[in-house]
ZAKOLVO-774207 format. One record per residue: y, z, x of N, C-alpha, C in turn. Coordinates in steps of 0.02 Angstrom, whole numbers, padded with zeros to 5 digits, always signed. Layout:
YZXYZXYZX...
% end
This chain:
-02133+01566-04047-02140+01494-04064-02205+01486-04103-02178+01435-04153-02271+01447-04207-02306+01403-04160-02360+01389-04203-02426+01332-04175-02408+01262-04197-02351+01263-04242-02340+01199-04279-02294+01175-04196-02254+01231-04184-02170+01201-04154-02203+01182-04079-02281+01210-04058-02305+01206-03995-02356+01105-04004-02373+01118-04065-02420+01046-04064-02363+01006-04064-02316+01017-04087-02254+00965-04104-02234+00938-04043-02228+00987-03983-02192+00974-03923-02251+00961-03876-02286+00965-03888-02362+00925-03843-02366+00867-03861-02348+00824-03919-02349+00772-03945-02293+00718-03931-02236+00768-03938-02177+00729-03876-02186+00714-03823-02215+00756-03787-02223+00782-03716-02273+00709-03686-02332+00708-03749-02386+00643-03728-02340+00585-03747-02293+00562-03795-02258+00519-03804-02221+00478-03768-02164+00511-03730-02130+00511-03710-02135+00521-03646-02199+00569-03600-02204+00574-03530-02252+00527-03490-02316+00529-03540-02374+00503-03503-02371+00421-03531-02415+00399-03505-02423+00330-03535-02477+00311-03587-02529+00363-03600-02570+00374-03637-02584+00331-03701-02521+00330-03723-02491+00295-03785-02480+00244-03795-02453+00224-03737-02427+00150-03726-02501+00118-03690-02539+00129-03683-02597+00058-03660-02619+00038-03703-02600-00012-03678-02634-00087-03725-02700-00142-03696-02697-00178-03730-02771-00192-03713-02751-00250-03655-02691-00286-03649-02681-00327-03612-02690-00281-03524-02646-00212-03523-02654-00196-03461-02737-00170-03448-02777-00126-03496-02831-00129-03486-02854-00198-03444-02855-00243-03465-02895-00285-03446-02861-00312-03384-02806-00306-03372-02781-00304-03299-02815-00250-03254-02792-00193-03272-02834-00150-03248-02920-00163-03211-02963-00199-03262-03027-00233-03226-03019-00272-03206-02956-00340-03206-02951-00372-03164-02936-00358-03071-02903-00302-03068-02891-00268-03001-02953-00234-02973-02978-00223-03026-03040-00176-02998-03127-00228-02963-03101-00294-03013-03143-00350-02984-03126-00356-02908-03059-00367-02906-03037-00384-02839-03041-00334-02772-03030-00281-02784-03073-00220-02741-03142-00222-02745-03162-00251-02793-03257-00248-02764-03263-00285-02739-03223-00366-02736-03246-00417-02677-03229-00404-02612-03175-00362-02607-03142-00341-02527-03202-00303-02521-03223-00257-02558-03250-00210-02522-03320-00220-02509-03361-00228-02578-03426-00257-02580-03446-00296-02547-03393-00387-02553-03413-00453-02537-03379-00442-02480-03330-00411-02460-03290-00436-02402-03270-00486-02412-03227-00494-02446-03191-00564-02471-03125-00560-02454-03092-00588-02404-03024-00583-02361-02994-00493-02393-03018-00473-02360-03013-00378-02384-02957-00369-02358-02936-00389-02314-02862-00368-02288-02789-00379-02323-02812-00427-02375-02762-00459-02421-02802-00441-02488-02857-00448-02504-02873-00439-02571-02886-00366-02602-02879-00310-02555-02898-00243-02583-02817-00211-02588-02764-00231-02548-02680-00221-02577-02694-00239-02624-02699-00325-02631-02667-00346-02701-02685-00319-02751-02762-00304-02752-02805-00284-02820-02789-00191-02818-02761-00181-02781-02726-00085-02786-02662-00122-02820-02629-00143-02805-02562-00186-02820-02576-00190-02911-02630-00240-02914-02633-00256-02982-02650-00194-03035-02686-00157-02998-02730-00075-03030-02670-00040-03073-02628-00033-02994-02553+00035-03024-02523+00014-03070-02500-00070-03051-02424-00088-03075-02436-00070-03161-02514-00110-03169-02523-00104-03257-02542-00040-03285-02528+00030-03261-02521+00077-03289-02428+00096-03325-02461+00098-03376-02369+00105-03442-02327+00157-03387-02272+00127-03406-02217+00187-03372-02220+00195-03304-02247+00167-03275-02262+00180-03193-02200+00155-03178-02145+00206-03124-02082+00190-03095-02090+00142-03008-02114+00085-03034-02157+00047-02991-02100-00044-02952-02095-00059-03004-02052-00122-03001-02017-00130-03052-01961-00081-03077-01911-00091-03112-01849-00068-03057-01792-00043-03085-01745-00029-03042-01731+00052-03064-01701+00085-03025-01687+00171-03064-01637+00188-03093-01608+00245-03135-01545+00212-03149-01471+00215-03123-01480+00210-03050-01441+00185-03004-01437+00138-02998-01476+00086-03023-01476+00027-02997-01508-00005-02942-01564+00043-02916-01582+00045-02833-01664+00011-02851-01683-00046-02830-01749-00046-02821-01798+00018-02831-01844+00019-02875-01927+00049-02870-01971+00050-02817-02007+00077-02794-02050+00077-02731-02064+00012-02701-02094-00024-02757-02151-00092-02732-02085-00161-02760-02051-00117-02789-01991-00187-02815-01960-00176-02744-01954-00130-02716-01913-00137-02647-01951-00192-02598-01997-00149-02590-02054-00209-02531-02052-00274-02548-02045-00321-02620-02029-00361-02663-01980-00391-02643-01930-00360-02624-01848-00381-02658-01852-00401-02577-01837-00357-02538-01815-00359-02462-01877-00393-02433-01943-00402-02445-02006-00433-02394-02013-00496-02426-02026-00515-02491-02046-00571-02496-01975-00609-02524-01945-00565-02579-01878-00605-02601-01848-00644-02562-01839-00623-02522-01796-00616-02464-01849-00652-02407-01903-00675-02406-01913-00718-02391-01944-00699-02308-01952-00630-02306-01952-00601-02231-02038-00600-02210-02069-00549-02271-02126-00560-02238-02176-00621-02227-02183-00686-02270-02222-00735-02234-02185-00768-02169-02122-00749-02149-02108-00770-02096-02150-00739-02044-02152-00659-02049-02157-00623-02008-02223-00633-01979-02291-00653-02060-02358-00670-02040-02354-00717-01995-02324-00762-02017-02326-00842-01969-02303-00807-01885-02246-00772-01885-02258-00753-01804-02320-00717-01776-02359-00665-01843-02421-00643-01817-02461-00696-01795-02487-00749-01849-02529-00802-01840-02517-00830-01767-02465-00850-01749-02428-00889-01698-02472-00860-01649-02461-00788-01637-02479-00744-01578-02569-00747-01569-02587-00755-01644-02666-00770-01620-02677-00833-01593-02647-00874-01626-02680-00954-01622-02689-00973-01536-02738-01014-01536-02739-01051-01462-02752-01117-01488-02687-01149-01485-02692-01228-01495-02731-01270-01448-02771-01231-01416-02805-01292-01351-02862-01353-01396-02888-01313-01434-02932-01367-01463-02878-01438-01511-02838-01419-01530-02784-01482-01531-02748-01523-01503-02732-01476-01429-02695-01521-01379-02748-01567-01344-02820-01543-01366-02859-01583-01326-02881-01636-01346-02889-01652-01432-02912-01692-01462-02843-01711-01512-02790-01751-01484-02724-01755-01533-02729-01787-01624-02785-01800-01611-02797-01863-01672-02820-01817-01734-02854-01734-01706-02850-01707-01766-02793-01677-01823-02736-01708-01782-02656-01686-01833-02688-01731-01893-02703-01768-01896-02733-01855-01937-02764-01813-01987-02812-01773-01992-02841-01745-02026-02831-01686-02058-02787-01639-02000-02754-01605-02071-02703-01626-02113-02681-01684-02089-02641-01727-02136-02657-01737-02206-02721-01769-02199-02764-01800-02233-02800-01754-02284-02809-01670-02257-02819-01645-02307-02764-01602-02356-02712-01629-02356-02650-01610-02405-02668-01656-02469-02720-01701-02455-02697-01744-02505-02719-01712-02591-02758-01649-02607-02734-01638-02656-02674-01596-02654-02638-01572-02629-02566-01550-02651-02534-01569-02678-02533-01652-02661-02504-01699-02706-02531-01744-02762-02604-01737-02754-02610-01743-02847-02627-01700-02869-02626-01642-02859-02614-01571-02918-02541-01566-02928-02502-01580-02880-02407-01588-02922-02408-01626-02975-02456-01675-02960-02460-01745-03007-02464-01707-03065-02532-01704-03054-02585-01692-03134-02550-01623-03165-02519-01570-03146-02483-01496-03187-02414-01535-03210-02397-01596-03179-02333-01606-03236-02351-01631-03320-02428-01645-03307-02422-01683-03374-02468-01606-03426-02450-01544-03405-02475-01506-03436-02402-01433-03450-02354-01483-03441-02288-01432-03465-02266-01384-03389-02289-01413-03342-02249-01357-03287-02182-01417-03276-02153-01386-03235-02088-01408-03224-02080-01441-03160-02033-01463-03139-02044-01486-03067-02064-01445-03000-02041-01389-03012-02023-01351-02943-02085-01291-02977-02091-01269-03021-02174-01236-03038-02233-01288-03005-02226-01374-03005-02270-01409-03003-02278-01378-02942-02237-01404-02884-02236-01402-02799-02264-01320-02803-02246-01285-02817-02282-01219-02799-02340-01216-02823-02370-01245-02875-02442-01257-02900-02480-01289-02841-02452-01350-02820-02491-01402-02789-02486-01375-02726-02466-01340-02689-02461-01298-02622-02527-01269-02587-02542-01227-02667-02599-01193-02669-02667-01214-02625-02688-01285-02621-02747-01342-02597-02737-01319-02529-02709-01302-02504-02692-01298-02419-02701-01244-02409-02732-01203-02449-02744-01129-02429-02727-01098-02373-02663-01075-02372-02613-01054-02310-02577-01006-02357-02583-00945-02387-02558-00871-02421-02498-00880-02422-02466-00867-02357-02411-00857-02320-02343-00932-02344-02385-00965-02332-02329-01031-02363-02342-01029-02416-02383-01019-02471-02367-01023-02544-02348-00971-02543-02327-00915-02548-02288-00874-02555-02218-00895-02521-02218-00914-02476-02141-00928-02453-02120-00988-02495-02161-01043-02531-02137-01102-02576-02129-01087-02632-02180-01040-02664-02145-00993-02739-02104-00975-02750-02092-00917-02670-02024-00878-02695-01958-00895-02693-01973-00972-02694-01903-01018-02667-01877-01056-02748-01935-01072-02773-01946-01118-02809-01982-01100-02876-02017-01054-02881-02013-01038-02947-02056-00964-02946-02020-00903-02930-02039-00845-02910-02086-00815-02975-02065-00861-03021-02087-00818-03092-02164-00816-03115-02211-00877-03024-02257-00893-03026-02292-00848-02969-02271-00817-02933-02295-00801-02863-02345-00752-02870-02366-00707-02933-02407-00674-02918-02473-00717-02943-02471-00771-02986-02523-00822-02999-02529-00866-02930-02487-00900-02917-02498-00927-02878-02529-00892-02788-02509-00847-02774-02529-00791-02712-02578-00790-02723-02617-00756-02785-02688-00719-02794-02735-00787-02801-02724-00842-02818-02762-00918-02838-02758-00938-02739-02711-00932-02717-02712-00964-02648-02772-00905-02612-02749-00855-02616-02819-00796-02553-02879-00809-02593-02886-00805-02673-02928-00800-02696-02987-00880-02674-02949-00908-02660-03003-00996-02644-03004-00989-02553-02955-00953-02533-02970-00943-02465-03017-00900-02427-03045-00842-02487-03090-00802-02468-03153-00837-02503-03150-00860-02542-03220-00905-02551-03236-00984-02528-03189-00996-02475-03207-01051-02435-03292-01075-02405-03326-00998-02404-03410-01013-02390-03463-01033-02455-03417-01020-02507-03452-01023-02562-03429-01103-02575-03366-01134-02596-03348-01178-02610-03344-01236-02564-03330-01244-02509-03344-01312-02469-03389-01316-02427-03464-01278-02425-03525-01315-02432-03562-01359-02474-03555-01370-02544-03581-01408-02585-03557-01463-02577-03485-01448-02563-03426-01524-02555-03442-01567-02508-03462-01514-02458-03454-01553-02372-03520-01596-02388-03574-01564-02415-03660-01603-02415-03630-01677-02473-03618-01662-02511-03601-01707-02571-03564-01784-02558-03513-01767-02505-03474-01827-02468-03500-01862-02408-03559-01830-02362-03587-01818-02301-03647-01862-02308-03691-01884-02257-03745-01914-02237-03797-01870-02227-03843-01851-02196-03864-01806-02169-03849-01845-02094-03851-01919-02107-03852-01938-02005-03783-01942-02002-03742-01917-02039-03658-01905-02027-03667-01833-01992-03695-01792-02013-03696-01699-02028-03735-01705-01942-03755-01734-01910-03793-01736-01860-03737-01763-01792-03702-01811-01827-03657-01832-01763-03623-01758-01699-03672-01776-01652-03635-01727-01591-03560-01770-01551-03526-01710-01547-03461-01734-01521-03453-01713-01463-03430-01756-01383-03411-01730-01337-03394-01670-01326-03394-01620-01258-03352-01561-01262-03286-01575-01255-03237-01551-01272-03164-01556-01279-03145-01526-01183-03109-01585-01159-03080-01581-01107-03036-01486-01102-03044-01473-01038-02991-01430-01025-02909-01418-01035-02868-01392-01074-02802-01380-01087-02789-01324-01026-02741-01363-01000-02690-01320-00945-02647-01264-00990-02626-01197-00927-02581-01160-00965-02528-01198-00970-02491-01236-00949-02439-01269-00958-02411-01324-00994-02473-01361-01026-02490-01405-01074-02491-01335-01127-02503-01285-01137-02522-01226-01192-02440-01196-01202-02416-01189-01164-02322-01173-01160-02275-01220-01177-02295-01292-01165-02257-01341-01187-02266-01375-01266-02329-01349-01271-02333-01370-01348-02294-01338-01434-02286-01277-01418-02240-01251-01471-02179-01275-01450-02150-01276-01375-02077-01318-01373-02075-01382-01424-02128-01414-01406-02119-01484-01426-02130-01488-01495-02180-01449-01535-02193-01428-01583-02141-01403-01630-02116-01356-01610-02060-01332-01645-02001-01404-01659-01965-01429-01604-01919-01472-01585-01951-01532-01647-01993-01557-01627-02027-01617-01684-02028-01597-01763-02045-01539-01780-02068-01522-01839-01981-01494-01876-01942-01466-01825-01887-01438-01854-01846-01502-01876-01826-01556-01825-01787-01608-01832-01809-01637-01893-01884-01666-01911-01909-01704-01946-01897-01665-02028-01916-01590-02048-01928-01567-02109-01873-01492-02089-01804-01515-02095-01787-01424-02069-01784-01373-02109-01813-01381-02172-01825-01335-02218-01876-01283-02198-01916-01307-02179-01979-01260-02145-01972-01235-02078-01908-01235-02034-01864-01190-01971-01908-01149-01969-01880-01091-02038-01917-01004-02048-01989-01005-02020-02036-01045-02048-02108-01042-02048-02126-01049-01963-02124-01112-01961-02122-01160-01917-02092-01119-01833-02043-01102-01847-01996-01089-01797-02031-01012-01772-02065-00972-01824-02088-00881-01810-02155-00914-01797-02189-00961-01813-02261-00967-01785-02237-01001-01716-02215-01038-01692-02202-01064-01616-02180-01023-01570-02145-00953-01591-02142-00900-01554-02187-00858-01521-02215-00838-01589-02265-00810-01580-02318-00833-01540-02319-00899-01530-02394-00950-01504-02349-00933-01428-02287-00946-01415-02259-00948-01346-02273-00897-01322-02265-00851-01347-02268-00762-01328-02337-00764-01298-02376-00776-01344-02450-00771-01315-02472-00799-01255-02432-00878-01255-02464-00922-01190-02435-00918-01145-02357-00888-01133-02322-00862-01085-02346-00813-01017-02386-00769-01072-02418-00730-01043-02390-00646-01007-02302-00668-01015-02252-00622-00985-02206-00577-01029-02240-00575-01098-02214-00546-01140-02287-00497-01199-02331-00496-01160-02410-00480-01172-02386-00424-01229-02373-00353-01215-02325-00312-01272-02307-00346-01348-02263-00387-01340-02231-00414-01391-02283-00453-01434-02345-00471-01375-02378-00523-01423-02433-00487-01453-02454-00423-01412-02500-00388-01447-02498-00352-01497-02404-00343-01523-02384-00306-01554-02382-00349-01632-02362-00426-01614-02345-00458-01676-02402-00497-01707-02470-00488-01663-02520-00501-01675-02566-00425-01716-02548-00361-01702-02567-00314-01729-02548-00258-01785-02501-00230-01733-02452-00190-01780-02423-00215-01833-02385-00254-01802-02341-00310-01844-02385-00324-01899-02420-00364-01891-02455-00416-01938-02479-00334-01993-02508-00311-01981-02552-00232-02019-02509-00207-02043-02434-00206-02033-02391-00170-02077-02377-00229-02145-02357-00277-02126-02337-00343-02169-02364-00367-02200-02453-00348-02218-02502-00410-02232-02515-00320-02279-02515-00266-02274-02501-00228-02323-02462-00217-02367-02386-00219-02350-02350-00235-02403-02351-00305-02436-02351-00350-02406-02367-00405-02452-02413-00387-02506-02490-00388-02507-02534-00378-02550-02499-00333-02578-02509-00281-02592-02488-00230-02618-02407-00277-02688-02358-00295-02656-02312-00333-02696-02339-00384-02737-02363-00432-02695-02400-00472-02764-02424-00455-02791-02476-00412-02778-02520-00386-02827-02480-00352-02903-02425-00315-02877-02383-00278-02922-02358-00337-02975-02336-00400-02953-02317-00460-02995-02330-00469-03059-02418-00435-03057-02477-00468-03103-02475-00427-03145-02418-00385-03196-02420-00358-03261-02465-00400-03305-02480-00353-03371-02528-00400-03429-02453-00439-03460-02415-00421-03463-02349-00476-03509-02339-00539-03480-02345-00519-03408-02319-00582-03395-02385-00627-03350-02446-00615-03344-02492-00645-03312-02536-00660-03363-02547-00615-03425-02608-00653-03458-02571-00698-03522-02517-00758-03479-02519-00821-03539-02543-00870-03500-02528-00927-03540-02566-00988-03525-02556-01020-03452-02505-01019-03425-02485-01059-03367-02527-01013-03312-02504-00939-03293-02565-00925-03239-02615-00935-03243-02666-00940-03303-02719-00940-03314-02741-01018-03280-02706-01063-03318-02708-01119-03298-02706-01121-03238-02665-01108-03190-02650-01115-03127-02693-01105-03079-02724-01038-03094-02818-01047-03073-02863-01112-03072-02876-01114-03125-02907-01207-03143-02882-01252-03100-02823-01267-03085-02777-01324-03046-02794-01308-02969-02782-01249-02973-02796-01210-02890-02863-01231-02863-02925-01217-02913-02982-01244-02879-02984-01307-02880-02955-01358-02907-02965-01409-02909-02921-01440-02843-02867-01420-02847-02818-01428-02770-02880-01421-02712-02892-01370-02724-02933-01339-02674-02998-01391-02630-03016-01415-02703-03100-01479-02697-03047-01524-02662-02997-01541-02703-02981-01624-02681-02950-01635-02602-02921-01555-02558-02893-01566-02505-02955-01560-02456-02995-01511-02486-03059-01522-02431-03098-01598-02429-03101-01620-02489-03134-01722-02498-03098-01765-02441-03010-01726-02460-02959-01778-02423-02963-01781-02338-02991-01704-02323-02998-01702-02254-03076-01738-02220-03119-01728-02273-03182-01768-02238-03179-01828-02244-03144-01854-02299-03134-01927-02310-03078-01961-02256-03034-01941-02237-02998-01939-02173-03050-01967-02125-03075-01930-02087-03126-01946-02036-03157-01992-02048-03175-02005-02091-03244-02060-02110-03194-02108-02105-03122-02118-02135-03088-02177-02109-03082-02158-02043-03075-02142-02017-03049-02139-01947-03110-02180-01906-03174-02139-01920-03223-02175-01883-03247-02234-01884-03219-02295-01944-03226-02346-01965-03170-02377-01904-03132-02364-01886-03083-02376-01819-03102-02361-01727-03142-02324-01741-03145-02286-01676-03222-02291-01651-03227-02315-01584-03301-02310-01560-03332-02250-01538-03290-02198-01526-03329-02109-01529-03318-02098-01587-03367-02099-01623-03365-02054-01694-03353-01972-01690-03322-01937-01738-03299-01890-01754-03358-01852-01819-03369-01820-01813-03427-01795-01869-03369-01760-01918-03382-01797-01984-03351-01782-02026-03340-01706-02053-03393-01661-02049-03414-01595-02072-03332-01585-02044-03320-01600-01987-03228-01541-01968-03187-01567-02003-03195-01610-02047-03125-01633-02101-03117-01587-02135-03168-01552-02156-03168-01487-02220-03119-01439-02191-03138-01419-02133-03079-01374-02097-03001-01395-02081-03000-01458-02105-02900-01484-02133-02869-01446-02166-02911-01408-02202-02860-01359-02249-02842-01277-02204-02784-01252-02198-02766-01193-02158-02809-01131-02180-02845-01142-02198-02896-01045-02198-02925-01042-02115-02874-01022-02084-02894-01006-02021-02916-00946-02023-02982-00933-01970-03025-00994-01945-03105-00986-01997-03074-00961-02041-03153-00974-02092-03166-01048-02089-03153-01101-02130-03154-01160-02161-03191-01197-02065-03162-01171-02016-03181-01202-01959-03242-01175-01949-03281-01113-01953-03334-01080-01956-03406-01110-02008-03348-01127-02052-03400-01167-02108-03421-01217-02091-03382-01265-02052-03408-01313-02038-03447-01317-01981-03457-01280-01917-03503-01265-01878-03546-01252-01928-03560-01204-01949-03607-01168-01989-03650-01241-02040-03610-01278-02065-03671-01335-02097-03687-01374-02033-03644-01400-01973-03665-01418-01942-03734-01382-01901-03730-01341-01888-03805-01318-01870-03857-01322-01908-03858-01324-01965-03885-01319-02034-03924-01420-02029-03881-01434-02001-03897-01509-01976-03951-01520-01918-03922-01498-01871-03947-01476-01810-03940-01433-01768-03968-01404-01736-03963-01311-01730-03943-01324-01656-03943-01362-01622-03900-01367-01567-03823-01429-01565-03808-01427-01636-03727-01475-01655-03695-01410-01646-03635-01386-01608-03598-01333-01613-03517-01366-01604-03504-01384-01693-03443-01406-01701-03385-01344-01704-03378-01298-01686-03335-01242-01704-03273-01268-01661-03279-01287-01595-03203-01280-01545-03161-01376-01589-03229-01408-01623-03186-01451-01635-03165-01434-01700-03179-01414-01756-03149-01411-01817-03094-01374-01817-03099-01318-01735-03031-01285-01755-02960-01321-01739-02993-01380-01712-02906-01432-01711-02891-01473-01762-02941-01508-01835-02916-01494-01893-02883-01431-01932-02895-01377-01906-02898-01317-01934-02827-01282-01944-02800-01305-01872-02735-01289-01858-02693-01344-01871-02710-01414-01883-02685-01446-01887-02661-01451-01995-02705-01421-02000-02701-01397-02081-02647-01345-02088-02633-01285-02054-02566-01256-02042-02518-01293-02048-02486-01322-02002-02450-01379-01974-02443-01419-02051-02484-01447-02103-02478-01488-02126-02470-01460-02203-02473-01421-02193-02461-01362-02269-02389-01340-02251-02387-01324-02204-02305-01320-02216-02253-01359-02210-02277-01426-02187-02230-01476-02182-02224-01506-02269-02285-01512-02311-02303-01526-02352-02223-01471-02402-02237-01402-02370-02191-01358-02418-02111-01362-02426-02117-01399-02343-02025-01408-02321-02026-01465-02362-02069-01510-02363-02061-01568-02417-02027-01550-02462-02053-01508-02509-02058-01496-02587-01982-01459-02572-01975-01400-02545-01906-01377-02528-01848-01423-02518-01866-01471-02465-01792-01529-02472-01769-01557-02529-01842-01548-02568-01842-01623-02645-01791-01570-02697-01813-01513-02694-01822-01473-02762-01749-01415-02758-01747-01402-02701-01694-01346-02680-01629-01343-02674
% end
């Protein structure tokens, strides 16, 4: 064989085998986009458990030719198109988180203080003017509701409202929801001081009465039963987090709950990341609408944390025990950061205010209200 017939077939060989050829500058720069996102997991510790999948997720998928999320030619799902197709398509794994979540949560700081449902109410309220404001910028109806979701920073339900409603968004919309949920310490301290008093930031609040185990067992019954009748689109969500919460407070199924609180959750919260992340090709992530969707996201983000402190401050205009506004910020579901934050300025106020057991019943009550918010958009749109 000459030297001509050997360069010839090395040149095929790079053509046709490697991807060498095929990078372009769009996946390059995906490429550093993934690699940003592994330095915040790793460096910043920035929700690492979700942001170092996704940003491996985003790394691979944009290498050319990678047999990653296409189909083979059998017709059979790709590795990460499988985890895709069957976990999130399909609608399985944010169920599955919500039974993990379930299994951690201890609703006592809500059953004790009922009035903070009021407030994570209250901080949905940008969900619904970011639906507003992305219609008048060319999204569509059911892109809007998965845009406007985002403010409630709850992963797990915008991913379960995307992939219902406009899947063609989920890896923008996923990475915009963890991405404002892991910088919750950075972003709603300026907010919380900005809306706040300093002799607001000071208000001490009673200790929260004792919750019985049995008041703690009866509340996902009732919970579930109320929330299913009223929005039954959100069953899935709704219905695997009240399990999970039962399992835990039962106390007689300890196994199951340590399992769907651990194992469980560590297998699922890997493939997830890892799939979205894969979403985020350069073709289809670097045009205008994801990009955008970022922008809208932080802005969702400001206006549901305003809506939850501004909540309270009405509330306390009603009520002769005032409520220290700082736990409105924690209306939005980044459990339990956003509740941490707000202890955290509260001390910053006064070093013996220790708001933590109360913000976490806005906190959860922001769960609760992000997904009712999603069954919304699901009844309207679906």
């Amino acid at each position: 064989m000459s030297w001509e017939s050997v360069l010839e077939l090395i040149k095929q060989i790079l053509v046709t085998q490697t991807g060498i050829p095929h990078m372009t500058g769009g996946a390059a720069l995906m490429l550093c986009v993934g690699l940003v996102f592994m330095y915040l997991a790793i460096a910043k510790e920035f929700e690492p458990l979700l942001l170092l999948p996704i940003g491996f997720g985003i790394f691979l998928v944009n290498f050319p030719l990678t047999p990653l999320m296409g189909q083979t030619e059998h017709g059979a799902p790709e590795l990460i198109r499988f985890f895709y197709h069957y976990g999130v398509e399909w609608e399985i794994i944010p169920c599955v988180i919500f039974l993990g979540l379930g299994a951690m949560t201890d609703f006592g700081p809500l059953i004790a203080n009922p009035k903070t449902l009021i407030i994570g109410a209250g901080a949905q309220l940008g969900v619904f003017v970011t639906y507003v404001g992305v219609l008048f910028f060319g999204f569509t109806l059911k892109e809007a509701a998965s845009v406007g979701i985002i403010g409630g920073a709850d992963g797990p339900t915008t991913i379960y409202l995307t992939a219902k409603l406009a899947p063609h968004l989920l890896g923008a919309n996923a990475v915009a929801a963890y991405s404002y949920m892991a910088m919750v310490p950075l972003i709603q301290p300026p907010i919380m001081r900005l809306f706040t008093t300093p002799e607001q930031r000071r208000i001490k609040m009673r200790q929260l009465r004792a919750v019985s185990k049995r008041e703690k067992i009866i509340f996902p019954l009732v919970g579930a039963t109320l929330i299913v009748l009223l929005i039954p689109a959100v069953a899935p969500l709704m219905g695997m987090f009240m399990l999970g919460n039962i399992m835990r407070e039962s106390g007689v199924v300890k196994r199951l709950a340590d399992t769907a609180e651990t194992d469980l959750m560590n297998i699922v919260v890997i493939f997830l990341g890892v799939s979205v992340g894969a979403t985020m090709k350069a073709e289809t992530f670097l045009t205008w609408k994801p990009l955008l969707i970022f922008a809208f996201g932080l802005l969702d983000f400001v206006i549901c944390t305003v809506g939850g402190i501004l909540t309270v401050q009405i509330m306390n205009l009603f009520s002769k025990e005032k409520m220290n506004p700082l736990i409105g910020s924690a209306g939005v579901s980044a459990v339990p950061m956003s509740a941490r934050v707000s202890n955290t300025e509260g001390l910053k106020a006064d070093p013996t205010n220790f708001l933590i057991m109360h913000a976490m019943g806005p906190n959860l009550a922001g769960v609760i209200g992000s997904a009712a918010a999603a069954g919304m958009f699901i009844a309207m749109f679906q």
